[in-house]
OpenMM code with the backbone's topology and positions (N, CA, C; nanometers):
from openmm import Vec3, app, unit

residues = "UNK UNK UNK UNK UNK UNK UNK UNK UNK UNK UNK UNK UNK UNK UNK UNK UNK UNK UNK UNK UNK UNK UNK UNK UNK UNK UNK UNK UNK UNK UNK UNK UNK UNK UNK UNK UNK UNK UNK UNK UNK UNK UNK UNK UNK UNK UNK UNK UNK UNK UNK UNK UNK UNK UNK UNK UNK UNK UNK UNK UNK UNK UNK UNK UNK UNK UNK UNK UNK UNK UNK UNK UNK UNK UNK UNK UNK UNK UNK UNK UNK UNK UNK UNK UNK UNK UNK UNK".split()
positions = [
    Vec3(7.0185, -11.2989, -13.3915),
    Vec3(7.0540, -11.2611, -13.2568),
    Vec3(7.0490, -11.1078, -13.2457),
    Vec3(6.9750, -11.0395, -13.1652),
    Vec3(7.0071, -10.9343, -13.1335),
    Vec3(7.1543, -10.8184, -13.0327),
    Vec3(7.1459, -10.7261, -13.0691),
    Vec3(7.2916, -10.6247, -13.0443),
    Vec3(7.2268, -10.5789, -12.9657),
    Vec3(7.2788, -10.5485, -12.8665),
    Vec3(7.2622, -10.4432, -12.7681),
    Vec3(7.3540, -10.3370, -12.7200),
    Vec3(7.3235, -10.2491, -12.6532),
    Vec3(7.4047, -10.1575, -12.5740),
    Vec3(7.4624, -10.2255, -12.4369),
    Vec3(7.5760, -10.2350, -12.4568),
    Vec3(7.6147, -10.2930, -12.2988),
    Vec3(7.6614, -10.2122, -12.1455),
    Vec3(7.5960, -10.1308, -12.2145),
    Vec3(7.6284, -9.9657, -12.1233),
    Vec3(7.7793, -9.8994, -12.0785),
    Vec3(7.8879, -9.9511, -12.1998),
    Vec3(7.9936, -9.9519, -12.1514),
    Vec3(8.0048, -9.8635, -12.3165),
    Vec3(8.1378, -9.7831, -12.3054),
    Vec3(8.1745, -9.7040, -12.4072),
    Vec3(8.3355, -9.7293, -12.4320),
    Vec3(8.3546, -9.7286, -12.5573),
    Vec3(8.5431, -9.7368, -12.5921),
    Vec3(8.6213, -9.6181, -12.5690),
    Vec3(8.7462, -9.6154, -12.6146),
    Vec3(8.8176, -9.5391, -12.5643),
    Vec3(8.8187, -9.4598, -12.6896),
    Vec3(8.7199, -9.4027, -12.7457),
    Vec3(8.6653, -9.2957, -12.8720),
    Vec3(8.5638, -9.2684, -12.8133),
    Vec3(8.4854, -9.2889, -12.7149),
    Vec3(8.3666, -9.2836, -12.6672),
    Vec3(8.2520, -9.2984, -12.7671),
    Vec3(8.2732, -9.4251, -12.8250),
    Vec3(8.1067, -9.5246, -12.8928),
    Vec3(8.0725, -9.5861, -12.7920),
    Vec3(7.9532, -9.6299, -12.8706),
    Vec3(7.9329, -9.7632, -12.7609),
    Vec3(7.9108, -9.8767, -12.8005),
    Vec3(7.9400, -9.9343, -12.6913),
    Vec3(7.9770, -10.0614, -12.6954),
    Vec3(7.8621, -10.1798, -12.7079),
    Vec3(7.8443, -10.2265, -12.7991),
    Vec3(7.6818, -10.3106, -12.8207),
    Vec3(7.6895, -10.4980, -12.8327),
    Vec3(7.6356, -10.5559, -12.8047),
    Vec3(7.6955, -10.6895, -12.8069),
    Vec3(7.6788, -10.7542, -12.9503),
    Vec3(7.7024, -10.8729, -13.0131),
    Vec3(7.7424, -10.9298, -13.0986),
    Vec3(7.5664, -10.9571, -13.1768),
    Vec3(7.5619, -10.9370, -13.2706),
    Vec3(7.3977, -10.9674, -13.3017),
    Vec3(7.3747, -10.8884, -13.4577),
    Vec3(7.3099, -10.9519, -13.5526),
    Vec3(7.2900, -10.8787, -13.6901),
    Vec3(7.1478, -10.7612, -13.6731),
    Vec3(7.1150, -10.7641, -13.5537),
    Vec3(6.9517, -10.7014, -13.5912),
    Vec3(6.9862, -10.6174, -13.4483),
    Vec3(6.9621, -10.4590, -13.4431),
    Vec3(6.9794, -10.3851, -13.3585),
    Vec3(6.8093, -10.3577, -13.2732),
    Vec3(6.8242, -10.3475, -13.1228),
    Vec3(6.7345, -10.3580, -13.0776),
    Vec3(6.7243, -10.1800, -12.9816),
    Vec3(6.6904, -10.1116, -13.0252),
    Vec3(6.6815, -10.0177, -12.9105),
    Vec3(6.5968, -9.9027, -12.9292),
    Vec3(6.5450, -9.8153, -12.7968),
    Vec3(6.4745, -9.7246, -12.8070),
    Vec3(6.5268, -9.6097, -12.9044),
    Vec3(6.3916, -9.5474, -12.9223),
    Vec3(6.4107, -9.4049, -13.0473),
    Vec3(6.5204, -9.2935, -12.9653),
    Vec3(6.4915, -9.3116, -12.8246),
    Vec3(6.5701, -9.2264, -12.7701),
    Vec3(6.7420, -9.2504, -12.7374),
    Vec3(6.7721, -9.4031, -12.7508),
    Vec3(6.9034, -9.4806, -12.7922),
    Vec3(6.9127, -9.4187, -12.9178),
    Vec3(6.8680, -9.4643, -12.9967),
    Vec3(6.9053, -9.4128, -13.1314),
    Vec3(6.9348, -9.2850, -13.1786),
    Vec3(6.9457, -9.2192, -13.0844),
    Vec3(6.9135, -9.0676, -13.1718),
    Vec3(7.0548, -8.9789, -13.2569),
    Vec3(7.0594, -8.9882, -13.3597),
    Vec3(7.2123, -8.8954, -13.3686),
    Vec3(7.2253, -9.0366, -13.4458),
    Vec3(7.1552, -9.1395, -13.5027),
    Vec3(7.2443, -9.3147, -13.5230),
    Vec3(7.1502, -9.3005, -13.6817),
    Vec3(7.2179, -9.3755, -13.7605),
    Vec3(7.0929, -9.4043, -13.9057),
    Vec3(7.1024, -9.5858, -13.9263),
    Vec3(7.0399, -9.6112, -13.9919),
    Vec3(7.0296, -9.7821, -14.0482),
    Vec3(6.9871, -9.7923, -14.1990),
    Vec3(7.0410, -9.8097, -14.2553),
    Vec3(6.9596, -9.8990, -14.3854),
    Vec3(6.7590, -9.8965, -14.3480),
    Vec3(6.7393, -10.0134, -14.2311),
    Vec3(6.6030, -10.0552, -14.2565),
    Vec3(6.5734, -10.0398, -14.0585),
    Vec3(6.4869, -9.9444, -14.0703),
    Vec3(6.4040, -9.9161, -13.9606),
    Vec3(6.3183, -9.9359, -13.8901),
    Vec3(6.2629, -10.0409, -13.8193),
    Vec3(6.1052, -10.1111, -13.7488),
    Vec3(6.0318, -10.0233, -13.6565),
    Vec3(5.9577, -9.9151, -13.6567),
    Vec3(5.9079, -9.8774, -13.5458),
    Vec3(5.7698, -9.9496, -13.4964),
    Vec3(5.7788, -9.9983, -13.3645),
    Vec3(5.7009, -10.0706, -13.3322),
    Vec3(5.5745, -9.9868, -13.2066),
    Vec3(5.5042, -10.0477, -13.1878),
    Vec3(5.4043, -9.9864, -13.0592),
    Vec3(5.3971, -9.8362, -13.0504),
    Vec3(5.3502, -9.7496, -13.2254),
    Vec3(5.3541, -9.6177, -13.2274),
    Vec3(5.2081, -9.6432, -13.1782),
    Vec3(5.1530, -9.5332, -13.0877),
    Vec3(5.0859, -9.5116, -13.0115),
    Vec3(5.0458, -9.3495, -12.9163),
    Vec3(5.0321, -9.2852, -13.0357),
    Vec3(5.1216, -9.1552, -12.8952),
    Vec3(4.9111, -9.0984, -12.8390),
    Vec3(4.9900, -9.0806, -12.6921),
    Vec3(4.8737, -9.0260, -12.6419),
    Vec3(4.8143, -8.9203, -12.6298),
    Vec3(4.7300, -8.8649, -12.5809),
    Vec3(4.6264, -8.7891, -12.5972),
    Vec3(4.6560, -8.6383, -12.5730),
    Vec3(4.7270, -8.6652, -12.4686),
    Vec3(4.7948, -8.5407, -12.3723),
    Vec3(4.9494, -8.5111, -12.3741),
    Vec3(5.0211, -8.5940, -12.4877),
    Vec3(5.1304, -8.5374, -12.4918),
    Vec3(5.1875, -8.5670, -12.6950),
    Vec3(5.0726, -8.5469, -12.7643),
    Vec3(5.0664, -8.5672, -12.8911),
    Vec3(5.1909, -8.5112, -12.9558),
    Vec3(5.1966, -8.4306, -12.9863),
    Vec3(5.3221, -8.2807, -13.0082),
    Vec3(5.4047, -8.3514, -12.9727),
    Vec3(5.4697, -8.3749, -12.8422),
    Vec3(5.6021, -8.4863, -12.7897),
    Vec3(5.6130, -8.6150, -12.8963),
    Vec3(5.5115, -8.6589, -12.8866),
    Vec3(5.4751, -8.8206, -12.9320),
    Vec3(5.4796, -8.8448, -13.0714),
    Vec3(5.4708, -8.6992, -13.1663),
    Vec3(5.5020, -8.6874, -13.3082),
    Vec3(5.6321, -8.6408, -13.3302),
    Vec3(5.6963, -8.5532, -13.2140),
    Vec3(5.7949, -8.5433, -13.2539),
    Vec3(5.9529, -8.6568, -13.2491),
    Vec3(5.9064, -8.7467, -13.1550),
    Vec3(6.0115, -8.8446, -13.1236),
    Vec3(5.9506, -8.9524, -13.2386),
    Vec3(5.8040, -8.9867, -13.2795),
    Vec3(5.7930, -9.0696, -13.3986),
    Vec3(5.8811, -8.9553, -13.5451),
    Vec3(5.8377, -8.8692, -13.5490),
    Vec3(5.9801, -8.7928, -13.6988),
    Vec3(6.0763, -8.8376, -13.6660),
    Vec3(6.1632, -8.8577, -13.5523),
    Vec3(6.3166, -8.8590, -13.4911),
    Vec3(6.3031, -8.9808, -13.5407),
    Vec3(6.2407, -9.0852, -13.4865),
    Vec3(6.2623, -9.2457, -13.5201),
    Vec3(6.2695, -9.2918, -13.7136),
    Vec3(6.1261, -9.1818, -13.7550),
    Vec3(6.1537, -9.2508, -13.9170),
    Vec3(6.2657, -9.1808, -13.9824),
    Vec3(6.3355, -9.0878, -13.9351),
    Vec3(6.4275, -9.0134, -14.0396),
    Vec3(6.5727, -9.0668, -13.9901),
    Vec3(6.5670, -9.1721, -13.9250),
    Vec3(6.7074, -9.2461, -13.8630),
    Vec3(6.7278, -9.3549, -13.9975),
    Vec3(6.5831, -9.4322, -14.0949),
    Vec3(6.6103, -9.4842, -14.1801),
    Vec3(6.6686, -9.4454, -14.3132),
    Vec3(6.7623, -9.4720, -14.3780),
    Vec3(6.8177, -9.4514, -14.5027),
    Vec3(6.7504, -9.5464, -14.5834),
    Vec3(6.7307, -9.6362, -14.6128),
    Vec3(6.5754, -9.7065, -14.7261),
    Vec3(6.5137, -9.7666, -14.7042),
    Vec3(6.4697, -9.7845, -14.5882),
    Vec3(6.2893, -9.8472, -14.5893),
    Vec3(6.3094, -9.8526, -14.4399),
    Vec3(6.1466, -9.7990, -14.4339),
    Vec3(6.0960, -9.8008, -14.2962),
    Vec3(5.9706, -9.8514, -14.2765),
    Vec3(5.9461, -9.9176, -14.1613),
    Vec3(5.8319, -10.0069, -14.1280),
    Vec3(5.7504, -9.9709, -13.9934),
    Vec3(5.6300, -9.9166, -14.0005),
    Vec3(5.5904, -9.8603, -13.8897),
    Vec3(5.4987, -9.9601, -13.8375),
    Vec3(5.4966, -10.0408, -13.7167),
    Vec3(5.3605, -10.1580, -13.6891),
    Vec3(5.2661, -10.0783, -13.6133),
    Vec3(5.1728, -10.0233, -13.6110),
    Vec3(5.0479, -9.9527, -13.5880),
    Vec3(4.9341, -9.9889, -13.5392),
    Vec3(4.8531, -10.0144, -13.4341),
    Vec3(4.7150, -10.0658, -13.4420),
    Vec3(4.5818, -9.9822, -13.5665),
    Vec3(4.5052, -10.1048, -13.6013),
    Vec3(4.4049, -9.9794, -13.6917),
    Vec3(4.3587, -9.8659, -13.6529),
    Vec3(4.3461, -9.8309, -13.5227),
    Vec3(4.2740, -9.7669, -13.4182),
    Vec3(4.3109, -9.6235, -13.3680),
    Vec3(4.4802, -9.6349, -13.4496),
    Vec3(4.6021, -9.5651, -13.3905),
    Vec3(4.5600, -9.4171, -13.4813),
    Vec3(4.4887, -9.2500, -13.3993),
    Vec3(4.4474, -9.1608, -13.4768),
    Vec3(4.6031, -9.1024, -13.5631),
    Vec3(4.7066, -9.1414, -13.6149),
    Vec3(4.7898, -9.0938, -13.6571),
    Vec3(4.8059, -9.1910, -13.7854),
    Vec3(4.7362, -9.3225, -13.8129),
    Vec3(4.6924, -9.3609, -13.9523),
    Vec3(4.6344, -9.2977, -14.0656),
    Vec3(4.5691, -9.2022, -14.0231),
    Vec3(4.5265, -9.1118, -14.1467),
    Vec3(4.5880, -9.0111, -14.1961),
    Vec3(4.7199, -8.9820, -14.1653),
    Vec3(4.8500, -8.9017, -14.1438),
    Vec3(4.9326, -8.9891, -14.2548),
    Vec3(4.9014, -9.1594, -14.2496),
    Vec3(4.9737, -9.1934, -14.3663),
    Vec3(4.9042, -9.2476, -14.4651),
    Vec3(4.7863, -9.2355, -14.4970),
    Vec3(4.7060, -9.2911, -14.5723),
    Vec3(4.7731, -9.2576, -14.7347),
    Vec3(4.8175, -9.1855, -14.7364),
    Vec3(4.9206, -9.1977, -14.8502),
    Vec3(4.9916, -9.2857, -14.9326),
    Vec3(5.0624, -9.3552, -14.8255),
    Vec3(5.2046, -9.4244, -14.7978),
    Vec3(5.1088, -9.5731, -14.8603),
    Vec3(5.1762, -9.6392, -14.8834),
    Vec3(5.1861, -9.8026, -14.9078),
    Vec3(5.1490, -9.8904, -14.7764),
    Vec3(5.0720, -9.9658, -14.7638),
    Vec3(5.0354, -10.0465, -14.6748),
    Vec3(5.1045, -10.1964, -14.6869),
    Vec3(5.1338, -10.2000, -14.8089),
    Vec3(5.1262, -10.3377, -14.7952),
    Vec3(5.2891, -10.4246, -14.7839),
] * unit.nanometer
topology = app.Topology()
chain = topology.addChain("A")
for resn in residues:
    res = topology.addResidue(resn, chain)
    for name in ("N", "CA", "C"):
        topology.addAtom(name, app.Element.getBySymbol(name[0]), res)
């Protein structure tokens, strides 16, 4: 089941997320937050705002503390940036 943000905050000012083992939210939700295991999904950054689009993908992988998973199309020009890294 997924957690969410229920757009409501406690009286410490967190927030308040609903009941669920697997957290669902944007890089820009997340920011300032860490996890164990990280999914970034539909990296994609475009043409005309690249610089932006690398810098909120750094923000998203450095939220993981041990393992991160980026889903990518082959097509995506920021694959050869990890050709390094482990694919499999």
């Amino acid at each position: 089941m997924l957690a969410r943000f229920t757009n409501e905050y406690d009286l410490f000012g967190n927030q308040v997320v609903t009941q669920g083992r697997l957290r669902f939210e944007s890089v820009y939700r997340f920011k300032g937050q860490q996890a164990p295991a990280v999914i970034l999904i539909d990296v994609d950054p475009a043409a005309e705002s690249l610089l932006h689009d690398q810098r909120v993908l750094f923000s998203g992988m450095t939220r993981a503390t041990v393992r991160l998973e980026l889903v990518v199309s082959a097509a995506n020009r920021l694959n050869n940036g990890f050709s390094s890294f482990d694919r499999g």
